[in-house]
KEFILO-467254 format. One line per 2 residues: number of its first residue (from 1); their letters; for each residue y, x negated, z negated of N, C-alpha, C, O. Coordinates in steps of 0.02 Angstrom, whole numbers, plus 50000, padded with zeros to 5 digits. Layout:
REM residues N
NUM> a> Y/X/Z/Y/X/Z/Y/X/Z/Y/X/Z  ...
This chain:
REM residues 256
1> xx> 48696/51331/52732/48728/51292/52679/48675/51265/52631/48640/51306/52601  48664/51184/52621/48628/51160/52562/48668/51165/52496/48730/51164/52501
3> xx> 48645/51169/52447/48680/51184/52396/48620/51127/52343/48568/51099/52363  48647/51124/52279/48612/51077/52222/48660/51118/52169/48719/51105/52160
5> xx> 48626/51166/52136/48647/51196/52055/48698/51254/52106/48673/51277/52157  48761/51270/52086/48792/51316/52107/48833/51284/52154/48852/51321/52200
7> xx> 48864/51191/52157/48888/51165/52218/48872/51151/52280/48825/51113/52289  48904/51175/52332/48892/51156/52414/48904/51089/52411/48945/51054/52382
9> xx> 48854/51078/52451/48847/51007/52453/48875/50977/52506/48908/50925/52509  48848/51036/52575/48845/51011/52633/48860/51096/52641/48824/51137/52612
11> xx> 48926/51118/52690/48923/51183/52697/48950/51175/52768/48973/51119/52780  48952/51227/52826/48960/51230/52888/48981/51286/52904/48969/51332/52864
13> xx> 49023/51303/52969/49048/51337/53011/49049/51351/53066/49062/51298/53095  49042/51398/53111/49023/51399/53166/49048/51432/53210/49062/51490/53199
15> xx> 49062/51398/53280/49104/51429/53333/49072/51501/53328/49014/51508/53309  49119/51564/53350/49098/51605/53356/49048/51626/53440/49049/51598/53495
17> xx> 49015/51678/53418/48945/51694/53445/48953/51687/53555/48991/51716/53594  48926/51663/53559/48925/51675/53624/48975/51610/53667/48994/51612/53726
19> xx> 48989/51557/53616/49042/51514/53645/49015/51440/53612/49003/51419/53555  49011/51412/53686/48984/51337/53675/49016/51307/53611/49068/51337/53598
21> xx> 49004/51260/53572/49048/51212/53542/49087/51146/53559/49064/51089/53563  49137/51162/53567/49190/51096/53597/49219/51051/53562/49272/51023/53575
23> xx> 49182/51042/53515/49180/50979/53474/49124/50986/53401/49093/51032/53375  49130/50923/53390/49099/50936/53310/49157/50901/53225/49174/50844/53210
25> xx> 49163/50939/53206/49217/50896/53129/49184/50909/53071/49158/50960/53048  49191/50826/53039/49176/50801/52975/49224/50818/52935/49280/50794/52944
27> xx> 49212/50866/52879/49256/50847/52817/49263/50808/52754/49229/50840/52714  49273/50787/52742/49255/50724/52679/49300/50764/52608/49360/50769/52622
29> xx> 49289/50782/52561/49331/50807/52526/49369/50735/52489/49343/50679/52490  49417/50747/52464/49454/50748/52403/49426/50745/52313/49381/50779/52288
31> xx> 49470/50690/52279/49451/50698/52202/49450/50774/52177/49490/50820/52175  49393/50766/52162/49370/50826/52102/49370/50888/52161/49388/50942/52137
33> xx> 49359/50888/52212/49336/50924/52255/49272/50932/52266/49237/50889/52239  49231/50998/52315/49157/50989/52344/49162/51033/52422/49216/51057/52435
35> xx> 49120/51040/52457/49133/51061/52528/49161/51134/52536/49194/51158/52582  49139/51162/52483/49163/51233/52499/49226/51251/52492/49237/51310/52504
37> xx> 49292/51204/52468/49341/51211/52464/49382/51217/52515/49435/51248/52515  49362/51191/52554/49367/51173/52635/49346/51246/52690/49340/51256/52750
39> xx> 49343/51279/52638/49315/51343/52679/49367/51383/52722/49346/51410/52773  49424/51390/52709/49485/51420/52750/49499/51373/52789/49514/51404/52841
41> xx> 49505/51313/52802/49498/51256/52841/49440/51263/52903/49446/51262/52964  49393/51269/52868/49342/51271/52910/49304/51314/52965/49266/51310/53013
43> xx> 49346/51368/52919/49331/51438/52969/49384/51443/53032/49372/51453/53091  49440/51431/53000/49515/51431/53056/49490/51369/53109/49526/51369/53159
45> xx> 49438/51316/53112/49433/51290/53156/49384/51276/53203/49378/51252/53259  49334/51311/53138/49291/51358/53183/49303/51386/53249/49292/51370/53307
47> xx> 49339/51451/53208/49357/51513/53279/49396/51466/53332/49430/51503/53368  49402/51409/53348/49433/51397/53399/49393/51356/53462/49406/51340/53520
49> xx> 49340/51348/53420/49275/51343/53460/49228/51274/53432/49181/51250/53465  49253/51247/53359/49226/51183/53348/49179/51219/53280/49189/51268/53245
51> xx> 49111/51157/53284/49055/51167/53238/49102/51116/53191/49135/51067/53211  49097/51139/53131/49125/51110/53068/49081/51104/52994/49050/51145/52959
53> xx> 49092/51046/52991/49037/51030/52919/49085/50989/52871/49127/50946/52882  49058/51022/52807/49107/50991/52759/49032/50969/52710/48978/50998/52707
55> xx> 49062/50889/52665/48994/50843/52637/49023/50858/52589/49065/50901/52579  48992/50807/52546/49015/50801/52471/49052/50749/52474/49051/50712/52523
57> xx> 49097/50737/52412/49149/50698/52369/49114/50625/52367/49063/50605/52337  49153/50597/52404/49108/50527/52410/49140/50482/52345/49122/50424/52351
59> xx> 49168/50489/52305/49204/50477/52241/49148/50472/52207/49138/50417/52180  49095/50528/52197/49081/50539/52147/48988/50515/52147/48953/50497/52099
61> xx> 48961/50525/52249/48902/50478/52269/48922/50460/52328/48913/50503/52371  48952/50400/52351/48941/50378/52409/48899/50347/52419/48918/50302/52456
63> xx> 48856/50343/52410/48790/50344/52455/48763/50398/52498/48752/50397/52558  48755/50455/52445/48732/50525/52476/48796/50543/52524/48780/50556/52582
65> xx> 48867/50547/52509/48895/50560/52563/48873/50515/52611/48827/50534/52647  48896/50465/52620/48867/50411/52685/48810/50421/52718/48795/50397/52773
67> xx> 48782/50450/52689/48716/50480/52718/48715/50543/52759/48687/50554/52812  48746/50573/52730/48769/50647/52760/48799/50660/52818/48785/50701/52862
69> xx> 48873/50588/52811/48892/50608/52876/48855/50575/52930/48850/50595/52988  48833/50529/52905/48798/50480/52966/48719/50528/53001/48694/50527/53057
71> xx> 48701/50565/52939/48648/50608/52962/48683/50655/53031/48662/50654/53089  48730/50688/53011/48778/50714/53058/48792/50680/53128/48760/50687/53180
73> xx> 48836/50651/53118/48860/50596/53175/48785/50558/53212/48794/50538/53269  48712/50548/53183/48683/50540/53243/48649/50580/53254/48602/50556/53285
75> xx> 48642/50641/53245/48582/50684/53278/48617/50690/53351/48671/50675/53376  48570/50713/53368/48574/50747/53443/48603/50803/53456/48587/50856/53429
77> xx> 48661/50794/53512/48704/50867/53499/48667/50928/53539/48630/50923/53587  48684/50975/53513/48639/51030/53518/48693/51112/53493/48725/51135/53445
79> xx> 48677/51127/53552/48705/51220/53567/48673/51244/53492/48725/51249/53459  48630/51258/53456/48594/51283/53418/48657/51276/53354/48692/51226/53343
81> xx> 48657/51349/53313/48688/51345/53259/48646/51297/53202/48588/51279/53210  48677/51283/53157/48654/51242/53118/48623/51151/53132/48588/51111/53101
83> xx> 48660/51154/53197/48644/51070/53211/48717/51057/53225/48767/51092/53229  48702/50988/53233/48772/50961/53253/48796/50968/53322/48748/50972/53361
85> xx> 48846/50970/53349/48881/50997/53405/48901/50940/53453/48896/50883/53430  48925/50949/53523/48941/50892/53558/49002/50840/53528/49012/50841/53467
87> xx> 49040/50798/53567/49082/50752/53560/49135/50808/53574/49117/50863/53595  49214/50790/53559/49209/50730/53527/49193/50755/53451/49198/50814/53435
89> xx> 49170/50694/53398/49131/50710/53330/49220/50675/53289/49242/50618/53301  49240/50704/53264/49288/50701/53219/49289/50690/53139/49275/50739/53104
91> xx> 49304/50630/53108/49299/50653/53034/49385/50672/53006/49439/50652/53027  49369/50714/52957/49411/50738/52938/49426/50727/52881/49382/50757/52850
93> xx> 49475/50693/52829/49474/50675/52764/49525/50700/52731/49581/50701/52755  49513/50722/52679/49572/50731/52623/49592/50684/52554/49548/50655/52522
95> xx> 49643/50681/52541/49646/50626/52465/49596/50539/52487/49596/50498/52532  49561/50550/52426/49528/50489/52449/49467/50494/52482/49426/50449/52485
97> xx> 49459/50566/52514/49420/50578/52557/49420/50544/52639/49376/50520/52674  49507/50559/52650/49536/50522/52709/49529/50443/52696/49509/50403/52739
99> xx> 49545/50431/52645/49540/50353/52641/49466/50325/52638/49463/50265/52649  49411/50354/52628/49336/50341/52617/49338/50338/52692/49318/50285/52716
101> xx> 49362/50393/52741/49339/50419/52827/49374/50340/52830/49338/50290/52820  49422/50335/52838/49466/50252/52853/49430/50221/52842/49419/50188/52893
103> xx> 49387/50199/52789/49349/50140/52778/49296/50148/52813/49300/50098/52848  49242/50179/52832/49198/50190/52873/49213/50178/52954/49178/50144/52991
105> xx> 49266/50211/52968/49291/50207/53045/49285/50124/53062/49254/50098/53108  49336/50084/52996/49330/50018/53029/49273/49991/53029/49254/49961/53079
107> xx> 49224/49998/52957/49177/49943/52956/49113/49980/53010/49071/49939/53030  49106/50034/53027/49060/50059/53060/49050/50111/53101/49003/50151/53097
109> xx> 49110/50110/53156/49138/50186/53193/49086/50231/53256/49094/50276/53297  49030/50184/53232/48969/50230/53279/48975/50309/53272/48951/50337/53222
111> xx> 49006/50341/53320/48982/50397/53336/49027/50439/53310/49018/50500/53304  49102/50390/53287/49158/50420/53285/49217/50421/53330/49253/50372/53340
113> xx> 49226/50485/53361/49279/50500/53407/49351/50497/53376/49388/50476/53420  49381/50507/53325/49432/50508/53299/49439/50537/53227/49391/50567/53202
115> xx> 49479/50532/53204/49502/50527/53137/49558/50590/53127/49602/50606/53167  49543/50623/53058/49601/50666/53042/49636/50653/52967/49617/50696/52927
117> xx> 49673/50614/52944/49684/50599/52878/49727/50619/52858/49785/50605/52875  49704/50674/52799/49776/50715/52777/49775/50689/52688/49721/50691/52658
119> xx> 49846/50663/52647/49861/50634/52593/49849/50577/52604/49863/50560/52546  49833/50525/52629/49803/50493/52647/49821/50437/52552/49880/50434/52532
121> xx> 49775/50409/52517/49811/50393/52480/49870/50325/52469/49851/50275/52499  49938/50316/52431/49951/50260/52462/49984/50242/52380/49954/50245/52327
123> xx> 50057/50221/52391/50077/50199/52318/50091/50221/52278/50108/50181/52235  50098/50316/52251/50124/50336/52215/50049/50352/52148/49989/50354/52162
125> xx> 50071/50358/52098/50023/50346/52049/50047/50412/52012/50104/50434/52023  49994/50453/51955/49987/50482/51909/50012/50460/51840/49981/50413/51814
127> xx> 50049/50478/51816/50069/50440/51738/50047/50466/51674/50075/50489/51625  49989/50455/51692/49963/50493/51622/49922/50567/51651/49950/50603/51692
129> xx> 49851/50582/51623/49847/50658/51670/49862/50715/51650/49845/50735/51594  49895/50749/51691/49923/50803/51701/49899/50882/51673/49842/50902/51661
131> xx> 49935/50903/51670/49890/50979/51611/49868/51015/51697/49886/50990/51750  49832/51069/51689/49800/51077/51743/49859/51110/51776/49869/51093/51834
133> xx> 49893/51145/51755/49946/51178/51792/50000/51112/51835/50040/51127/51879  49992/51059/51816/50040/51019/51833/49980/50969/51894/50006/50931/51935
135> xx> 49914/50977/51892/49880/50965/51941/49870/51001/51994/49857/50982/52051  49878/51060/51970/49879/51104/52044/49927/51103/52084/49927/51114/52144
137> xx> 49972/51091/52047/50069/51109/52074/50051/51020/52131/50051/51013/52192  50040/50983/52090/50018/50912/52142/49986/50943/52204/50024/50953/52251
139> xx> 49924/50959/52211/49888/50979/52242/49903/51028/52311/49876/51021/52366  49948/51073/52295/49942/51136/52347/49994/51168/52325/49998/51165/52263
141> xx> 50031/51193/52347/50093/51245/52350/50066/51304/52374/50111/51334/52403  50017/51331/52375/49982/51379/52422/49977/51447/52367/49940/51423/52324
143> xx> 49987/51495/52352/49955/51521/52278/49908/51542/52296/49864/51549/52254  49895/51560/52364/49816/51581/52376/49748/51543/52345/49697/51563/52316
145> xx> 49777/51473/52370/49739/51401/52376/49746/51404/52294/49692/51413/52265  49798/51398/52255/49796/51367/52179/49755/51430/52164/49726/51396/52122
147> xx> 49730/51481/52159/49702/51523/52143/49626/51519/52158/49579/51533/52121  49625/51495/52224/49548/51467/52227/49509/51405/52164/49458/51406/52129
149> xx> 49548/51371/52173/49567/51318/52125/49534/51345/52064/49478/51332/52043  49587/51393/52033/49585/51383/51975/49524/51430/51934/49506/51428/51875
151> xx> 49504/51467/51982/49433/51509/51988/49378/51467/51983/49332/51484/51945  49374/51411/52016/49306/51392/52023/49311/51332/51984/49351/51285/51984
153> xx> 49248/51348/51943/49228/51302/51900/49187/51236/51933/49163/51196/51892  49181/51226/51981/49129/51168/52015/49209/51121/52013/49207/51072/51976
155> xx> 49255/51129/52036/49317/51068/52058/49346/51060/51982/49373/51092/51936  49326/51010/51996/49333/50940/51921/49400/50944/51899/49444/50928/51939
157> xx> 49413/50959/51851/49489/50965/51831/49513/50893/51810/49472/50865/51774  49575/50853/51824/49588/50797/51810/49574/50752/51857/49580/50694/51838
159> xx> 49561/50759/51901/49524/50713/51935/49575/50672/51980/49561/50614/51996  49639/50704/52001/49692/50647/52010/49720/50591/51966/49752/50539/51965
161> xx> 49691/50632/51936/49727/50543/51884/49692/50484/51883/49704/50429/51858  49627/50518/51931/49589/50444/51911/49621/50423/51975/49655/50457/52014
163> xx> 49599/50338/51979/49625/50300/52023/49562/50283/52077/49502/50273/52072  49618/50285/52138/49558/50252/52198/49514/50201/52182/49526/50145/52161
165> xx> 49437/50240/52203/49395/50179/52187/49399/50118/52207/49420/50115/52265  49384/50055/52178/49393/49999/52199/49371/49979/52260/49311/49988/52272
167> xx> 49410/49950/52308/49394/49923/52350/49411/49969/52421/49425/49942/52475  49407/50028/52411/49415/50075/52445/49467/50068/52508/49459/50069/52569
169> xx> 49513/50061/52474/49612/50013/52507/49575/49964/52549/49547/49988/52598  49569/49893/52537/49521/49860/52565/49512/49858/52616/49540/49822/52657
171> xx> 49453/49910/52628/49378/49921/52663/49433/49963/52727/49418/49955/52786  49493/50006/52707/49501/50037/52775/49564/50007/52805/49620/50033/52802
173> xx> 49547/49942/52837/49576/49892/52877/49624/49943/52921/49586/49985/52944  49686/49957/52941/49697/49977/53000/49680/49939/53070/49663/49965/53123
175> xx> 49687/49880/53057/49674/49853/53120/49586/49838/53151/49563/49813/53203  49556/49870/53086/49485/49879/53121/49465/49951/53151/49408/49962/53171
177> xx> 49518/49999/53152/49490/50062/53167/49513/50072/53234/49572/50075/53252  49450/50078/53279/49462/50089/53332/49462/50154/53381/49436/50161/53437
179> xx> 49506/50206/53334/49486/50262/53380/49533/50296/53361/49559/50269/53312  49567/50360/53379/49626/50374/53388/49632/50417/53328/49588/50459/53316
181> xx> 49696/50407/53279/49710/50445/53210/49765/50487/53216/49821/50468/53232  49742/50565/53196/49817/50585/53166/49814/50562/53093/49771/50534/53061
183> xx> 49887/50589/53074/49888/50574/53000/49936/50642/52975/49983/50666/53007  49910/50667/52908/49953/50726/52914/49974/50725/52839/49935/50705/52795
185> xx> 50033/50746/52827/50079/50692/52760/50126/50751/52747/50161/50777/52790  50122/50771/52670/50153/50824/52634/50214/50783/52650/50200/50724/52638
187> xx> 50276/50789/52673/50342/50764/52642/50388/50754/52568/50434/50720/52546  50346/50805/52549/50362/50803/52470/50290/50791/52438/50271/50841/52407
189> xx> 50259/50753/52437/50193/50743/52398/50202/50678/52352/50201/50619/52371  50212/50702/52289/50220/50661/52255/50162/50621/52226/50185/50581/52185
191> xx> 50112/50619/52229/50056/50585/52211/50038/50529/52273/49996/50486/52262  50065/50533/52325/50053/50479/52397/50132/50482/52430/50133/50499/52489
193> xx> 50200/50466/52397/50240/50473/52443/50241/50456/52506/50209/50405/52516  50274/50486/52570/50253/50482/52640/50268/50392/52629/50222/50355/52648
195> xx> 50331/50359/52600/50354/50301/52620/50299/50242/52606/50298/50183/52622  50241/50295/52561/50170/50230/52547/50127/50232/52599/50068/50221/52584
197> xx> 50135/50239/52643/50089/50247/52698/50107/50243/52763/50062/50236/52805  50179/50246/52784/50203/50246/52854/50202/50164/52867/50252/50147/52899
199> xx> 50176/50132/52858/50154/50057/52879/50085/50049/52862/50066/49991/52875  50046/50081/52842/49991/50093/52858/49971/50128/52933/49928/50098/52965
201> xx> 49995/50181/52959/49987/50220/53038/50047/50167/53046/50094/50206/53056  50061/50136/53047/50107/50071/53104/50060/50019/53130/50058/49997/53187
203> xx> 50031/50006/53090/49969/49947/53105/49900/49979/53143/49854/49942/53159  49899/50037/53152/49841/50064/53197/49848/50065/53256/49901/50078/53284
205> xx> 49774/50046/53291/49805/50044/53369/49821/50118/53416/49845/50120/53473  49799/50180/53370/49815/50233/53410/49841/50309/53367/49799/50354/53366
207> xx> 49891/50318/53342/49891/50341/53287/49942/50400/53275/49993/50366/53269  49957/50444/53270/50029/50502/53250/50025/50529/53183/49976/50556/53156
209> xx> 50068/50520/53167/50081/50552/53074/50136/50597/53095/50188/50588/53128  50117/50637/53073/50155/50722/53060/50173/50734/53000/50122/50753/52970
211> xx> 50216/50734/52967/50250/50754/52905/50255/50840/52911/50270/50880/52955  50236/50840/52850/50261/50937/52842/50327/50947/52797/50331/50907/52750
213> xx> 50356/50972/52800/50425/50972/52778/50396/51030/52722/50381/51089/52726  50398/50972/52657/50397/51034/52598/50324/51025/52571/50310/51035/52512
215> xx> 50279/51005/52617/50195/51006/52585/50196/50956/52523/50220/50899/52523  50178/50973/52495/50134/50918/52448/50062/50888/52474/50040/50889/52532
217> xx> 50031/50860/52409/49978/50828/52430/49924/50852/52490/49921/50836/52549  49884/50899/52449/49824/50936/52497/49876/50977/52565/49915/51024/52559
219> xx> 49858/50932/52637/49896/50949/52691/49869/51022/52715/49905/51069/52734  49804/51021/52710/49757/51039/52747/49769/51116/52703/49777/51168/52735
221> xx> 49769/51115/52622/49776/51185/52620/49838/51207/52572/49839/51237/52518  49891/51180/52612/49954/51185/52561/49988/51262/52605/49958/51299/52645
223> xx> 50039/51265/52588/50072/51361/52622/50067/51348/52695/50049/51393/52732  50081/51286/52719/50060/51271/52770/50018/51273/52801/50030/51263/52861
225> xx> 49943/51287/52783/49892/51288/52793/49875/51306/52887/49836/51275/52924  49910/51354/52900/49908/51360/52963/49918/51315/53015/49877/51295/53056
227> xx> 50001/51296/53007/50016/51236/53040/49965/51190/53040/49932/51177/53090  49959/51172/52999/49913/51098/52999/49842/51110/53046/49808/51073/53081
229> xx> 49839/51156/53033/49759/51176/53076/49784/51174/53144/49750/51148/53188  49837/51197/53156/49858/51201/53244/49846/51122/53255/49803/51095/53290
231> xx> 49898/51090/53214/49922/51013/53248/49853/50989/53255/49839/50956/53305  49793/51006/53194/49734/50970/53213/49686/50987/53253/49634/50957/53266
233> xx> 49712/51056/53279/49654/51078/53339/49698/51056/53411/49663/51051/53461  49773/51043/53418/49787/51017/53461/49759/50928/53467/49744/50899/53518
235> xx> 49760/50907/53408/49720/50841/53387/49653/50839/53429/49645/50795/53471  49608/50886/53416/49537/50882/53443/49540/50898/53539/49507/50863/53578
237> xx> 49570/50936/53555/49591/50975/53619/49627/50892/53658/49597/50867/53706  49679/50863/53636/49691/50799/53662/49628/50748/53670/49618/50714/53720
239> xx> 49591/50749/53619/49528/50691/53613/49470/50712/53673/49442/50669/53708  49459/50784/53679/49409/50813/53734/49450/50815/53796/49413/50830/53844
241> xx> 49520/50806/53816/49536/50784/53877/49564/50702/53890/49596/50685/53940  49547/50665/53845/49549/50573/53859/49619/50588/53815/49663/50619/53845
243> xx> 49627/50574/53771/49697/50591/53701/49752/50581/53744/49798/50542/53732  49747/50618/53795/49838/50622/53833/49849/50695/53803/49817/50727/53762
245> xx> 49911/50709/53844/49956/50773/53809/49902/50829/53841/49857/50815/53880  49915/50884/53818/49893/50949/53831/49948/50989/53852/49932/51043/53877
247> xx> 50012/50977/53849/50062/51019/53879/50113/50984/53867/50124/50935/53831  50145/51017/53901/50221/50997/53924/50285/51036/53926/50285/51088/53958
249> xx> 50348/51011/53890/50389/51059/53862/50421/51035/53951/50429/50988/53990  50428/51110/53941/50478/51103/54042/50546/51129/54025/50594/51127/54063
251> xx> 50546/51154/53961/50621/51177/53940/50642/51198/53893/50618/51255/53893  50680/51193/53835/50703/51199/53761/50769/51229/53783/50805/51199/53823
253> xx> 50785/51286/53757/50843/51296/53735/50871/51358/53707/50832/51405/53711  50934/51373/53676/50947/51415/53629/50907/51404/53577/50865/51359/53583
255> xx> 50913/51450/53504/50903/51430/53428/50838/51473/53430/50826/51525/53460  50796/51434/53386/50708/51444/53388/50727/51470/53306/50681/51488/53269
């Protein structure tokens, strides 16, 4: 892990010992986020056999993020812990983290296998900012997660209220991204309602949005937290066999 003062800058995860890596994933954080938040995320997808790296808040330097992941995405893949891992190379975004990965994919998708965009941001707005208790409640339904939160002094308090950087919307064309997206969407997230964004994944050429029944914003670490990690390691597992299905329901019946 690189670090600058007490924030991860650039923090990583690693398949466990003795097992190739079957993919590699980008995390892009979220407003008023930094990589290490991403750490229960990162570990759960770890153990399933993928090398995982989380950058910094491209909000706050995109440059240095852009640098980071692209440092990532071209090295040479390599068995060795602490390098980057084979295909497929995945970015992974949260808040306007997902929407930064979107803009990149279209204007420059070298060495991107697919896309994971969870909140993705769309029309719902902040009215004024929120006392912190009323930012977390936005954020995560998780109390584990709001507890991480509210412990660490590195994640910027307020930081939803600010508005997507300019241009940002823009820059992530759907119809320039050419590589296959999930999309993963609190159903109750009131800061991106699902209905600001389901014509956004309509206009992509390869794309599934998964609603969580009940999540709010942060998909990735809301009570849900589990779920979401399955759908996105079934996400990566489709991309390393040509994005067809991985299984097949041969039979449903009686009450689940």
């Amino acid at each position: 892990m690189t670090a600058v003062g007490a924030v991860p800058v650039v923090a990583s995860w690693s398949e466990p010992e003795g097992i190739r890596p079957r993919g590699t994933v980008v995390v892009v954080p979220g407003r008023g986020e930094h990589a290490a938040v991403y750490e229960r995320f990162g570990r759960r997808i770890a153990a399933d056999g993928y090398r995982v790296w989380a950058v910094s808040d491209p909000a706050v330097d995109e440059e240095r993020t852009c640098a980071q992941v692209r440092d990532l995405l071209d090295r040479t893949p390599s068995d060795e812990p602490g390098e980057a891992g084979p295909a497929p190379r995945v970015l992974v975004g949260s808040d306007t983290g997902a929407l930064w990965a979107a803009g990149l994919a279209a204007e420059d998708g070298t060495g991107i296998d697919g896309l994971v965009l969870a909140g993705l941001p769309g029309a719902g707005v902040v009215t004024g900012p929120p006392d912190w208790d009323g930012e977390l409640a936005l954020r995560t339904s998780c109390p584990t997660h709001r507890a991480r939160l509210d412990g660490d002094g590195a994640v910027r308090r307020g930081s939803l209220a600010r508005p997507v950087p300019a241009g940002w919307a823009d820059r992530a064309r759907p119809g320039a991204v050419g590589v296959p997206v999930l999309g993963l969407h609190g159903a109750a997230d009131a800061l991106s309602p699902p209905a600001g964004v389901r014509g956004w994944y309509a206009a992509l050429h390869q794309a599934e949005l998964v609603s969580i029944t009940g999540g709010v914003h942060d998909a990735l670490n809301d009570q849900t937290h589990r779920t979401a990690a399955a759908t996105v390691v079934l996400f990566l597992e489709r991309l390393r066999g040509g994005a067809g299905p991985v299984t097949h329901t041969e039979l449903r019946g009686g009450a689940l």
